[in-house]
C-alpha positions as CSV (number, residue, x, y, z in Angstrom):
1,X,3.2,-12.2,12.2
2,X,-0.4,-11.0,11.7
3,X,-0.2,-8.4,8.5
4,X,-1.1,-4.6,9.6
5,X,-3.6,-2.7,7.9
6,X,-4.7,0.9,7.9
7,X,-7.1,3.1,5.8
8,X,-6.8,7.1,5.7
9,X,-10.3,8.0,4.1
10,X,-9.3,11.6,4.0
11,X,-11.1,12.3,0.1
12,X,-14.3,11.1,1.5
13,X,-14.2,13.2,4.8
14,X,-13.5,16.2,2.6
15,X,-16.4,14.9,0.3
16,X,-18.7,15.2,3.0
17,X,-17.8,18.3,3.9
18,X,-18.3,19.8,0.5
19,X,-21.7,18.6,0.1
20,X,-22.5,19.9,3.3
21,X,-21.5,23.3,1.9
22,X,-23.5,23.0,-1.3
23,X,-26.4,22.3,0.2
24,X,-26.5,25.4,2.6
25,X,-24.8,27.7,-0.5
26,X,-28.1,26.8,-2.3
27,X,-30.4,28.1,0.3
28,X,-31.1,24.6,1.9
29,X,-32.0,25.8,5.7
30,X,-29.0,25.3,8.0
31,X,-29.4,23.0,10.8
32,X,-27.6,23.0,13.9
33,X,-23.8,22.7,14.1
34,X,-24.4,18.9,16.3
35,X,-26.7,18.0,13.3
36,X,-24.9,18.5,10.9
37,X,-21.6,16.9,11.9
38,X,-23.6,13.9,12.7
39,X,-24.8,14.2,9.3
40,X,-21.8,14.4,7.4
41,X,-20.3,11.8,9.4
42,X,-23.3,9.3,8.9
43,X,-22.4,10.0,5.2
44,X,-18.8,9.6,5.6
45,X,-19.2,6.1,7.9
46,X,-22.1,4.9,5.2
47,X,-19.5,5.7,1.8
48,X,-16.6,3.5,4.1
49,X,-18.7,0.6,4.3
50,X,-20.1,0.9,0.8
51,X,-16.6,0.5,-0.3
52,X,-15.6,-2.1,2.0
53,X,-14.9,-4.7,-0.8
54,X,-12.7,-1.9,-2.6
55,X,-10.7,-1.7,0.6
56,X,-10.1,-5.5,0.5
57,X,-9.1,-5.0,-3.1
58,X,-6.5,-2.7,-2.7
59,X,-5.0,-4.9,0.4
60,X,-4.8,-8.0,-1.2
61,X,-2.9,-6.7,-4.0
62,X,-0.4,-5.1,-1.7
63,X,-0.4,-8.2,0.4
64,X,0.1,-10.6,-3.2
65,X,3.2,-8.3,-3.5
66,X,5.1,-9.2,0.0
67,X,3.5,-13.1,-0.1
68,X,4.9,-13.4,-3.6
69,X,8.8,-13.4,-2.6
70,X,8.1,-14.7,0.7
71,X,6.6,-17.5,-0.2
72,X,8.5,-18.0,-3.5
73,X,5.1,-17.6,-5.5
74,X,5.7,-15.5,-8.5
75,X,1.8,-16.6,-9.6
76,X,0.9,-13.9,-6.7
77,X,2.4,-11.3,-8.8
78,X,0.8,-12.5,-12.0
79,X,-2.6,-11.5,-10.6
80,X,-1.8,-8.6,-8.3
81,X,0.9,-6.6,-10.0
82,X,0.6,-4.4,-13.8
83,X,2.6,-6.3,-17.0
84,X,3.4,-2.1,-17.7
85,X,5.2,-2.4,-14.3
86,X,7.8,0.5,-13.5
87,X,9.7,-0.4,-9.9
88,X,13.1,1.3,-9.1
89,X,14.5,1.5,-5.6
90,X,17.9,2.0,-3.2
91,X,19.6,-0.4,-1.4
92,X,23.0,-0.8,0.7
93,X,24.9,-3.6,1.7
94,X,26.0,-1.8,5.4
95,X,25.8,1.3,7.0
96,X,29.3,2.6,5.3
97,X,28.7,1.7,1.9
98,X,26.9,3.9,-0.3
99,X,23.4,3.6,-1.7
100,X,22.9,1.6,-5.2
101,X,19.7,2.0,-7.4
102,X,18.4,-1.1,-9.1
103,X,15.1,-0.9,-11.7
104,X,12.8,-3.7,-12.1
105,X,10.2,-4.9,-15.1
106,X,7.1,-6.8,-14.5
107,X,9.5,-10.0,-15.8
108,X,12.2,-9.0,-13.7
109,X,10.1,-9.1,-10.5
110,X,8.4,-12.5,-11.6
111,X,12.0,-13.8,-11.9
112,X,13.0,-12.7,-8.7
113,X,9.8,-13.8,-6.7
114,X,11.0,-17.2,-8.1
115,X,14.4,-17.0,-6.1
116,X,14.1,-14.4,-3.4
117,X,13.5,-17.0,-0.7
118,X,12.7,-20.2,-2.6
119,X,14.8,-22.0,0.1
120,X,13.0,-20.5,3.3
121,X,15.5,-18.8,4.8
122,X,12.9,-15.7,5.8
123,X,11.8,-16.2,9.3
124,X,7.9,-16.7,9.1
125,X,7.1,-13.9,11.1
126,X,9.1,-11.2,9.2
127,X,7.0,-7.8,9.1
128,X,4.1,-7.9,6.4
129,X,1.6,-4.8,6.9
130,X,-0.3,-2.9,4.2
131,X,-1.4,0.8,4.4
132,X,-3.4,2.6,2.1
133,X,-2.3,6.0,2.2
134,X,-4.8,7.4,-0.2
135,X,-7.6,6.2,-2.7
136,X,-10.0,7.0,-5.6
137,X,-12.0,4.9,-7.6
138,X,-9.4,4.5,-10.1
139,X,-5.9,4.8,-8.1
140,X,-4.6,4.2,-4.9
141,X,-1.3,4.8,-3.2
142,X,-0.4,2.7,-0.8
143,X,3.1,2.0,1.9
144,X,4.3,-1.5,2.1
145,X,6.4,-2.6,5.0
146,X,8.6,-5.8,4.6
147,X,11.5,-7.6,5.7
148,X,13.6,-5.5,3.1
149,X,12.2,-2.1,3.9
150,X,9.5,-0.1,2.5
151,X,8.0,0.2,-0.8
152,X,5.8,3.0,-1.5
153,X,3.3,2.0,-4.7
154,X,0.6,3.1,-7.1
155,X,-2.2,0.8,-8.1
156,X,-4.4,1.5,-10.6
157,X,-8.3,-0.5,-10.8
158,X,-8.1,-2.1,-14.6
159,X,-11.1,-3.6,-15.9
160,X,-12.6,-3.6,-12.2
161,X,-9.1,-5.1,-10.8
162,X,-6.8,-3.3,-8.5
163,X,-2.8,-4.2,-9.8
164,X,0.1,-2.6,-8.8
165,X,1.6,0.0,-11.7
166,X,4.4,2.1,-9.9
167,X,6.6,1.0,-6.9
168,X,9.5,3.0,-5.5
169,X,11.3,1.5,-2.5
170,X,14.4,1.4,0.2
171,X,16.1,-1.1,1.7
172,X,17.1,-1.1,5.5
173,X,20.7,-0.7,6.7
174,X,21.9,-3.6,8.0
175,X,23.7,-3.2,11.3
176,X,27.2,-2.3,11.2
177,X,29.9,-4.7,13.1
178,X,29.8,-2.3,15.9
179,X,26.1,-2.4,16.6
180,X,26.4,-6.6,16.5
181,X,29.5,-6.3,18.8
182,X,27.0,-4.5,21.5
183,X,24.1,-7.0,21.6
């Protein structure tokens, strides 16, 4: 499965917008309305592309996460995710049972990236996509969407890097014996 990617640029729409209101609040003479959107967009398109290679960044860290226990490449993680790691999230076993929390350390991950599906049992086109729901020049937060579930994550740009610092996550619900009995 081809991996998903998405970027919301909403701080630097509102960026443009605030410099366009600075520069009329200082007696710069207004142009029209059509102008002036074009403008601000021209700004907004120009700062998107400038930033390209900080979009590609943040992706491929996200990306290094899911590849890292699909593949059974804990090296992935080494380069893409924080040693001051902080991960907690819920899982379930079946639809009845009720929801268990389970943390995870930087090691702990590693160690798991080892196991997780060192015999190939995950079908090569399991769900892999990446969306950055936010960014700055020194965080991002970002929604990962696996074969487990979703993990929603910081990442913070150390020493011109992007790693992943925070992850909280959720497991999907298997399907009870009912569903499976229908299909």
């Amino acid at each position: 499965m081809k991996p998903i990617v998405a970027v919301l640029p909403t701080a630097l729409v509102s960026l443009a917008a605030i410099t366009l209101a600075a520069s009329t609040s200082r007696g710069v003479a207004p142009r029209d309305t059509e102008t002036q959107d074009a403008a601000a967009q021209g700004s907004v398109v120009a700062a998107i592309d400038s930033d390209a290679a900080e979009v590609t960044a943040i992706e491929r860290a996200a990306m290094d996460y899911i590849e890292a226990f699909y593949e059974a490449k804990p090296e992935l993680l080494e380069r893409s995710v924080s040693k001051a790691l902080t991960k907690y999230g819920y899982w379930r076993e079946n639809a009845e049972s009720e929801y268990r929390g389970s943390a995870m350390t930087f090691d702990s991950a590693v160690a798991l990236a080892k196991s997780w599906n060192a015999k190939g049992w995950l079908a090569k086109d399991a769900p892999k996509s990446v969306k950055i729901l936010d960014r700055f020049d020194k965080i991002a937060a970002v929604k990962v969407t696996a074969h487990w579930g979703a993990d929603y994550m910081h990442l913070e740009k150390v020493d011109g890097k992007w790693v992943i610092r925070h992850v909280i996550w959720q497991s999907v619900v298997p399907p009870t014996k009912k569903a499976d009995a229908g299909k």
